[in-house]
C-alpha positions in Angstrom: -33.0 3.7 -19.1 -32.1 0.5 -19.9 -28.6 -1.1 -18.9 -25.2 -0.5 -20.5 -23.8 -3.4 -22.4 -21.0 -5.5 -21.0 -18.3 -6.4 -22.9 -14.6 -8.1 -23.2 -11.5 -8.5 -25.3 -11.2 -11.4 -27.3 -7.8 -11.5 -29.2 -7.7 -14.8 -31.2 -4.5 -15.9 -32.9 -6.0 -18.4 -34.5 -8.7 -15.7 -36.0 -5.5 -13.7 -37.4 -3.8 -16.9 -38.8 -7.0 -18.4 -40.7 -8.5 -14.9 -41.5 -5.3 -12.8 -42.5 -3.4 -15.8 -44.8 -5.9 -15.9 -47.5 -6.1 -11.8 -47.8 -2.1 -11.6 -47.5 -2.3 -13.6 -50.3 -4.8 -12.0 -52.4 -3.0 -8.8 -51.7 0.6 -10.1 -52.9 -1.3 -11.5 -56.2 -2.9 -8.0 -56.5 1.0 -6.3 -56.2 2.4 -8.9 -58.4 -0.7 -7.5 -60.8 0.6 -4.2 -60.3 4.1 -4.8 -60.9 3.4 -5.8 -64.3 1.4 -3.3 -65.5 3.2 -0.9 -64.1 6.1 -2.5 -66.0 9.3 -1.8 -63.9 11.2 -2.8 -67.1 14.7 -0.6 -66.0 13.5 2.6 -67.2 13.7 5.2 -64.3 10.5 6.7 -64.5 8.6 3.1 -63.9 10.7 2.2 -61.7 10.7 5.1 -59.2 6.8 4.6 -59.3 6.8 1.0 -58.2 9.1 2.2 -55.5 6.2 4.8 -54.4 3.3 2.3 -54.6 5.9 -0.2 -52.5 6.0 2.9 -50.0 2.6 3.9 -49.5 1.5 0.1 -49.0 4.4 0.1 -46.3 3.0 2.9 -44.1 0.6 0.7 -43.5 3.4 -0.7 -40.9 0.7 -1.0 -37.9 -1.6 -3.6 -39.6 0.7 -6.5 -39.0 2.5 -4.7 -35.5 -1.3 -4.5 -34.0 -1.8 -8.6 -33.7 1.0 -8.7 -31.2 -0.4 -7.1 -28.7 -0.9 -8.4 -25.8 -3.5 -7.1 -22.1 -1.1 -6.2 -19.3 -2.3 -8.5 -16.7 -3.8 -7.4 -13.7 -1.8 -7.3 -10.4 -3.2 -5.7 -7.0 -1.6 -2.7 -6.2 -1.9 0.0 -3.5 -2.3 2.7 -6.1 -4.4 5.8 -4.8 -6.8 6.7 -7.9 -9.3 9.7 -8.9 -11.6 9.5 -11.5 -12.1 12.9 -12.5 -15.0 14.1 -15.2 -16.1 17.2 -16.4 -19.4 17.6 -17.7 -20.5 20.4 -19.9 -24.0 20.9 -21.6 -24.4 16.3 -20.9 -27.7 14.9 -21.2 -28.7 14.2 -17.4 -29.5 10.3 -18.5 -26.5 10.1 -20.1 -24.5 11.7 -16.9 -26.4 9.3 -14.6 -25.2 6.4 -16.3 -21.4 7.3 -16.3 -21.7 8.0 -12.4 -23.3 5.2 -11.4 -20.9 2.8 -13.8 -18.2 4.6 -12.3 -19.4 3.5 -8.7 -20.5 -0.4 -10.1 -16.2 -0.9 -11.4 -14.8 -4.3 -9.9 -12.1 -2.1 -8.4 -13.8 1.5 -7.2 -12.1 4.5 -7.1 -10.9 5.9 -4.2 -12.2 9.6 -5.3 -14.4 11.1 -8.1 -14.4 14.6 -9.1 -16.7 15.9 -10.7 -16.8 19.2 -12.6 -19.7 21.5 -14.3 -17.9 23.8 -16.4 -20.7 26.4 -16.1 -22.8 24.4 -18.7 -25.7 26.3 -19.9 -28.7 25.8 -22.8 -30.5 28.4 -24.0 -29.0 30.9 -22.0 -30.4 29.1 -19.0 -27.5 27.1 -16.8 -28.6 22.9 -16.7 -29.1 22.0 -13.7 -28.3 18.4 -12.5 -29.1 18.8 -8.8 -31.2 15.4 -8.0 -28.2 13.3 -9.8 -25.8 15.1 -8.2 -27.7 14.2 -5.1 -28.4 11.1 -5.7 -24.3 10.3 -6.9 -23.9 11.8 -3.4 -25.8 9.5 -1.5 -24.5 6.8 -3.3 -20.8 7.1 -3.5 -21.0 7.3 0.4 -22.8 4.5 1.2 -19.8 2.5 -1.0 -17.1 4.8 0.9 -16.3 6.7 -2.4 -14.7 9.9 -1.7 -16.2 12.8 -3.8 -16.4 16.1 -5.1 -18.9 18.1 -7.6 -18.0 21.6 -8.1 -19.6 23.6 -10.8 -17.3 26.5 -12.2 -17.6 29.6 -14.8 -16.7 28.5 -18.4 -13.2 27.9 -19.2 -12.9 25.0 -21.1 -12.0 21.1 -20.5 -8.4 21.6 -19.4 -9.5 24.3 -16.6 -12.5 22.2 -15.5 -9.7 19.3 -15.5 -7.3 21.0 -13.5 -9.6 22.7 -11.1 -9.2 19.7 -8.9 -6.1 17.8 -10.4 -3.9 20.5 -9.7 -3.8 19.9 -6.1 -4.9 16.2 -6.0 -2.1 13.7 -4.6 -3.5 10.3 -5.7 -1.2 8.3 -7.5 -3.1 7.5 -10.3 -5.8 9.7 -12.9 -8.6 8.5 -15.0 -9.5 11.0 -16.9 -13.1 9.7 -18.3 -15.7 12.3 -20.6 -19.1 13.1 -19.4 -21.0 11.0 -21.8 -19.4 8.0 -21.7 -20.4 4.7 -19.4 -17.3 2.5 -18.4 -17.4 -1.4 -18.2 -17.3 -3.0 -15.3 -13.8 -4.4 -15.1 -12.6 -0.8 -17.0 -10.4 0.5 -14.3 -9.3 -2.9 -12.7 -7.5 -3.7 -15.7 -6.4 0.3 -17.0 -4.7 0.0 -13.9 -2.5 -3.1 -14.5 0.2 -1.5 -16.8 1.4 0.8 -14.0 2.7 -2.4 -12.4 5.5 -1.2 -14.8 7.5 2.3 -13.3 8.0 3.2 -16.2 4.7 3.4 -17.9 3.1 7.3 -17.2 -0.2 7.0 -19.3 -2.2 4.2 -20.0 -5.5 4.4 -23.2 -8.4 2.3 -22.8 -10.5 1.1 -25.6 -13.2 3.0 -27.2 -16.5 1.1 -28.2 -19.9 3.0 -29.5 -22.7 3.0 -27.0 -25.6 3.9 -29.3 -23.9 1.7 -32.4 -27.4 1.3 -33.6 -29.0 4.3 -33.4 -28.8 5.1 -37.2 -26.5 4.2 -40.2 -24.0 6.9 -39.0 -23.6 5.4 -35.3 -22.9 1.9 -36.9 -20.5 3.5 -39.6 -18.8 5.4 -36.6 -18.2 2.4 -35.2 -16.3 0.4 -37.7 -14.5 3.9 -38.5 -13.2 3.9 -34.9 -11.6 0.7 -36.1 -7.9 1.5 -37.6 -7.6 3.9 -34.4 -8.6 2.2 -31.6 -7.9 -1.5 -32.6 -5.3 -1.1 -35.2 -2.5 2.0 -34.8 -2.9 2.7 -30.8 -2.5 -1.0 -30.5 0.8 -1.1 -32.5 1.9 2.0 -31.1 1.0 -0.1 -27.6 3.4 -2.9 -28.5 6.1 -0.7 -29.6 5.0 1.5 -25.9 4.9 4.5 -27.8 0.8 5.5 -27.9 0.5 9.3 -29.4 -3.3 10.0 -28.1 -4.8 8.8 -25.8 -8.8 9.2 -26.3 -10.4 11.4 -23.4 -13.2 9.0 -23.3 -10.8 6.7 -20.9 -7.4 7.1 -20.0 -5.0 6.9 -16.5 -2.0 8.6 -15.8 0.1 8.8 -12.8 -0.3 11.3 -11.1 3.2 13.3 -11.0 2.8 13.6 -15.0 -0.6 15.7 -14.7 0.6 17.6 -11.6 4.4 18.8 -13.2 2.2 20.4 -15.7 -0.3 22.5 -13.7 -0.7 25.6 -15.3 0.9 24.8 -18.5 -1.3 22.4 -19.7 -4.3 24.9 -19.3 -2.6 27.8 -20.8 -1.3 25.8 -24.3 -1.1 28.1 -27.0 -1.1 27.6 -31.1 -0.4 30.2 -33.5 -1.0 32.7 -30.6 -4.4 31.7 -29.8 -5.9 29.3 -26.7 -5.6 25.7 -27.2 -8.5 23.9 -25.9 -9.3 20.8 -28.0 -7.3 17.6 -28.1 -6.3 17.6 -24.4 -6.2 14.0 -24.4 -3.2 14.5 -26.9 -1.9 17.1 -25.0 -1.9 14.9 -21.7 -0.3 12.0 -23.5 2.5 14.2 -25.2 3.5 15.0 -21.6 3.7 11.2 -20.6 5.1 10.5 -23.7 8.1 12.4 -22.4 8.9 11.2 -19.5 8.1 7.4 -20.4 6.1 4.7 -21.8 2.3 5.1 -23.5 0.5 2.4 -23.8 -2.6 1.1 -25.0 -4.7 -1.8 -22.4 -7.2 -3.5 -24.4 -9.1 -5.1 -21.3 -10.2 -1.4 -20.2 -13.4 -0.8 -22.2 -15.4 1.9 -22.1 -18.9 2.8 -24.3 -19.3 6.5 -25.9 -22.0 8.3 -27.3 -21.0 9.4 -31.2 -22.7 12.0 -32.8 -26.5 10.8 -34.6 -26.3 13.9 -37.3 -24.6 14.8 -39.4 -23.7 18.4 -38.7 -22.1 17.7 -35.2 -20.5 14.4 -36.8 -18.5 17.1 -39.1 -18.0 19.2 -36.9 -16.7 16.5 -34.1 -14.2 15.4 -37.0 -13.1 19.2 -37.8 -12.2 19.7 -33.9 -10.2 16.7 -34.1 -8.6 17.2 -37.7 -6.9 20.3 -36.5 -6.2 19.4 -33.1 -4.1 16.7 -34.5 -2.7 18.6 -36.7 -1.4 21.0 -34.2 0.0 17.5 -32.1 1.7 16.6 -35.4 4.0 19.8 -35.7 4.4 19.0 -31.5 5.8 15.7 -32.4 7.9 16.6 -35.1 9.6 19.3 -32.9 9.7 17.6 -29.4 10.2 14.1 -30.4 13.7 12.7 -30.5 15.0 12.5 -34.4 15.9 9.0 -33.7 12.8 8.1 -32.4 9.3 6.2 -33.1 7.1 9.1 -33.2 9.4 11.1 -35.3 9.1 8.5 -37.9 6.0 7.3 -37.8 4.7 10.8 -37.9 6.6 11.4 -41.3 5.1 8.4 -42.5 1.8 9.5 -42.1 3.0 12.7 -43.9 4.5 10.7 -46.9 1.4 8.6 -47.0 -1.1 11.3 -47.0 1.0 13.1 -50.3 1.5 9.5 -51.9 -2.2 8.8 -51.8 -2.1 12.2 -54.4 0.7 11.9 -55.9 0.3 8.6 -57.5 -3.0 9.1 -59.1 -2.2 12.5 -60.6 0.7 10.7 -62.0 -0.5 8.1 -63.4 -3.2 10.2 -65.1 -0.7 12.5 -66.4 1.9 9.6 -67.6 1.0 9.2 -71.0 2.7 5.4 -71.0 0.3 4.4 -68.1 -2.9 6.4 -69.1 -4.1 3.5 -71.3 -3.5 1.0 -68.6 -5.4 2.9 -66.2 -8.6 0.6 -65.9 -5.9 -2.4 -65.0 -4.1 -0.2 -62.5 -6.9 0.6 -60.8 -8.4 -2.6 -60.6 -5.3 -4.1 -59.4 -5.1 -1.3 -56.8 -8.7 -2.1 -55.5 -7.5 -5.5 -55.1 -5.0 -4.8 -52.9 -6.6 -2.2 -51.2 -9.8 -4.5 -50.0 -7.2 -7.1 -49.2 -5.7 -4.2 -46.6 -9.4 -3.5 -45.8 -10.2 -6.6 -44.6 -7.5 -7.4 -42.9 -7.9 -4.1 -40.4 -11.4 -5.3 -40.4 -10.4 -8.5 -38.3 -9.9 -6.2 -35.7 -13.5 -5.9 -35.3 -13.7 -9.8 -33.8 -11.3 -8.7 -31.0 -13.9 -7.7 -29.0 -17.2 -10.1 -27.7 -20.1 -7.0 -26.9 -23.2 -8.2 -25.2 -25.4 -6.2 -27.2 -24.1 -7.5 -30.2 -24.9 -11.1 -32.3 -22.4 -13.0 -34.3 -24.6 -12.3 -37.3 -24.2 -8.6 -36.9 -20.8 -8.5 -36.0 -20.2 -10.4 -39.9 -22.5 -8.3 -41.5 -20.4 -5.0 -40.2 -17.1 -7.1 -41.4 -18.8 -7.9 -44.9 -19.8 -3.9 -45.3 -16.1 -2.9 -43.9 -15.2 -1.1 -47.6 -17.8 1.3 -47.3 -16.1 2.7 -44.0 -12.8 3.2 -46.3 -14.7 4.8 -48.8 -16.2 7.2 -46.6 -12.4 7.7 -45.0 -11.2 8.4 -48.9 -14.3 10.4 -50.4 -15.0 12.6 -47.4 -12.7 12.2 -44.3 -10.2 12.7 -46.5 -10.9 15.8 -48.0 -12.1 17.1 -45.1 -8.8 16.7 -43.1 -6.8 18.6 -45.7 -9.6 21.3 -45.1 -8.7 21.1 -41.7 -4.9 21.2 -41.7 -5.4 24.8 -43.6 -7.6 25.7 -41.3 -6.0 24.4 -38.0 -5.9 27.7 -36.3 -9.7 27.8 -35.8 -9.2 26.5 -32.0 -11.9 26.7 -29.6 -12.8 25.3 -26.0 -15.5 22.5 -26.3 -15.4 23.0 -29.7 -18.8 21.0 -30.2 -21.4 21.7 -28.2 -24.5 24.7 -27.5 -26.6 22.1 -26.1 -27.1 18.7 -25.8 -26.5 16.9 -28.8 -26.8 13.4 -27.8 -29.1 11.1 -25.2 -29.2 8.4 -24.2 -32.9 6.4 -25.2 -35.2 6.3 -21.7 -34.2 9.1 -20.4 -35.2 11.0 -17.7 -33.8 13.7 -15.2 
């Protein structure tokens, strides 16, 4: 198997200064474009739609917000931390390789848990008794406290809390099954707790098999407004929603208050299992800061076919649906969340709205072809400009040269997000109460090239 890449954070402000002015501009001349055929001329009716093109543009709030932040820097503390992952149905390789990155960090944890949540293929349970020996042997030699404990099938959250529940280390990292952490990961994840009153911490997300196919590599610039663009204005502003499962540190009293709550979530009168990285920041989220360390990289398998790609997104969809109505009745009124969730809301029916209208309007249906043209103007303009992000971070496994190309081809990732993730997340806001455990996986859907138990 060959080695993980290596990567690191790369925030320029020059590259937002050079790159962002000239697409700022083109997107004001686009607007001004707009304006005019629109033709906010006093009458009410033009008017009031100007106002709603001015609004949807504006949820876009994060874009600028996302620039200003800044990595927490890193400060030795005495902080007690368990790296807990549970595993269910993981390709062996793929296990191997987060183990043994977990034991090669800068700054080792002082435990690791591990938990097989009674994964089994083909009726047959997966056995992964020679890594599990080998992790053994290995962690000991480096004075790494751990545990592996398989249990019966319950879920993420139960396999989770099977050992966190009663664990008294000061700090959890909470890192999936099938993903391989960077060296440095938790040395700097750790740094924001320097601060008492940050409770949960997100690293960042990169795509460990980004060129497996043309869905990997789209994957990874769709990650992009997420990971590098709204959890990193959220980050400045300390108020990070969700956390991704795939990395992310809490303190310790958070996870342990909710023992047997967090398990035992319920929507609609049915088990909650999916989004437990949501669920886990919701709880920090209310008893402090959340925020987002861009230093703390981590790689992740995404799904190579189409079929678990779609059904990946569905799980999501409706997990964050069900976090949305959480955060609309647990959030203070007067608060960021609050607002920024009903922003999201008022985009989402603007992005309808205004087309029907305008195709309805009979004094803008001729003017259609200038509308929309002026729209895809300033649209690319936004594009590009979250596309940026994609410089912030220097991978080892990637050139220059490929890193433009994925830039250049940006607008093909927000035409996916408008033709089919779109859609496909008002599908699954109707149909958020199909909640399962895993949600995703019979078998194992992904490995990792080389492999070999």
């Amino acid at each position: 198997m060959e080695e993980a890449p290596s990567a690191r954070y790369a925030r320029s402000r020059t590259l937002f200064v050079v790159g962002s002015l000239p697409l700022i501009a083109f997107a004001v001349w686009g607007g001004y474009h707009l304006a005019t055929v629109v033709g906010a001329f006093g009458r009410l009716d033009t008017t009031s739609l100007a106002a709603a093109w001015l609004m949807s543009f504006l949820a876009q709030w994060w874009v600028p917000l996302a620039w200003l932040e800044r990595p927490f820097p890193v400060r030795p503390e005495s902080l007690v931390v368990t790296v807990q992952i549970p595993v269910y149905n993981e390709d062996p390789a793929t296990l191997r390789a987060c183990l043994r990155s977990v034991l090669a960090q800068s700054r080792r944890p002082d435990r690791v848990r591990v938990v097989n949540d009674g994964s089994v293929e083909r009726g047959v349970p997966v056995k992964y008794a020679r890594i599990r020996k080998e992790f053994l042997r290995e962690a000991r030699a480096l004075g790494v406290r751990v545990t592996w404990d398989r249990t019966e099938n319950r879920g993420k959250r139960f396999a989770q809390m099977h050992v966190l529940a009663d664990d008294d280390a000061d700090i959890f990292v909470t890192l999936d099954s099938d993903s391989v952490l960077d060296r440095h990961a938790i040395r700097e994840g750790l740094a924001p707790f320097a601060d008492p009153k940050v409770r949960s911490v997100a690293g960042q997300v990169l795509v460990l098999n980004r060129t497996a196919n043309p869905l990997t590599r789209l994957t990874g610039v769709l990650y992009l407004p997420f990971t590098r663009g709204l959890r990193s204005a959220q980050s400045v502003l300390r108020r990070v929603t969700i956390n991704s499962g795939t990395l992310a540190f809490y303190r310790g009293d958070v996870v342990r208050r909710y023992a047997g709550v967090y398990e035992n979530e319920r929507f609609a009168g049915r088990p909650m299992q999916m989004n437990d990285d949501s669920m886990l920041t919701f709880y920090a989220l209310l008893e402090g800061d959340t925020v987002h360390q861009p230093s703390a990289l981590v790689f992740t398998l995404v799904p190579e076919r189409f079929g678990h790609y779609f059904n990946q997104q569905l799980r999501w969809m409706r997990g964050t649906t069900v976090r949305h109505l959480w955060w609309l009745r647990y959030m203070p009124l007067t608060g960021v969340v609050f607002w920024t969730t009903v922003a999201e809301y008022a985009h989402l029916v603007l992005a309808i709205v205004l087309p029907v209208t305008l195709v309805m309007h009979d004094g803008h249906r001729g003017d259609l072809g200038a509308i929309g043209a002026a729209a895809l103007q300033i649209g690319l303009a936004m594009n590009y400009l979250v596309a940026l992000r994609l410089f912030t971070v220097r991978r080892s496994d990637e050139p220059l040269a490929s890193l433009v190309l994925a830039y250049v081809l940006s607008p093909v990732a927000s035409l996916w997000r408008l033709l089919v993730l779109r859609p496909l997340y008002l599908y699954a806001m109707v149909t958020c109460r199909r909640i399962g455990r895993w949600g995703t996986r019979d078998g194992v859907e992904v490995a990792l090239a080389g492999r070999g138990a």
